[in-house]
N, C-alpha and C positions, 0 to 999 in steps of 0.2 A: 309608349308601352305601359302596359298595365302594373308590372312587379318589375323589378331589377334583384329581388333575391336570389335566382339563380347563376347569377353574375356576383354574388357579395358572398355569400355563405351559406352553408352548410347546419344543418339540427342532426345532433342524434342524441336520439331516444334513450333513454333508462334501461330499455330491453337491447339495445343495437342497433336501430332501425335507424334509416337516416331516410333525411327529406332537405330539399330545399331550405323552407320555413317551416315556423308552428301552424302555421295555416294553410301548408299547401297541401293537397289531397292525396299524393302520391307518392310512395316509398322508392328513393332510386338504388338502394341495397341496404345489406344487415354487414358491419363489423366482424361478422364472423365469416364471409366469402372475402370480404375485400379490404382495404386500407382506405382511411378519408381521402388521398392521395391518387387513387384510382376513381373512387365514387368524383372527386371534384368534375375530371372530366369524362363519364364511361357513359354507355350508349341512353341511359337511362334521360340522366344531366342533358344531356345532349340536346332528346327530344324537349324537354323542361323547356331549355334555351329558345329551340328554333321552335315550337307552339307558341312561345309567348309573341316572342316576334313576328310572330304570323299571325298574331291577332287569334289564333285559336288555341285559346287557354280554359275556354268553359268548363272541362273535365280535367282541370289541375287545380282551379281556383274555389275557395270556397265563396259562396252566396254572398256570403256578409265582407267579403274583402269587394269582390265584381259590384256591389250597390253601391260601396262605397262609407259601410259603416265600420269601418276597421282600415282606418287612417296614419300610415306612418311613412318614413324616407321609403321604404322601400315599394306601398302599394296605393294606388289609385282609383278612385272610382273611373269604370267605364267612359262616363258622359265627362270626365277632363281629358278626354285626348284632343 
């Protein structure tokens, strides 16, 4: 797999906003609807999980994570699978 952050943790934002990672594209709720505790696993999370594992993360992933210039435990470039 490309990312394992939807499996490790959770960001939230300054404003509420939660995501996966700092780098992932997609907000899966705000603080003010839900608790981290629901966001961990609610329908949002979910899809995160099963795109990535399906290989189709292109519209969750940012550019520079997918080439493989933004390197850490949790993301890989493409072409190491």
């Amino acid at each position: 797999m490309i990312c394992y952050a939807p499996w490790q943790r959770l960001l939230l934002d300054n404003d509420g906003q939660v995501r996966p990672y700092a780098i992932c594209t997609k907000w899966i709720g705000h603080t003010k609807d839900y608790s981290l505790a629901q966001m961990w696993n609610n329908e949002a999370m979910q899809m995160y999980r099963r795109k990535i594992a399906n290989n189709n993360f292109m519209d969750l992933c940012q550019p520079e994570c997918i080439s493989g210039q933004i390197r850490n435990k949790l993301c890989r470039p493409v072409e190491d699978k």
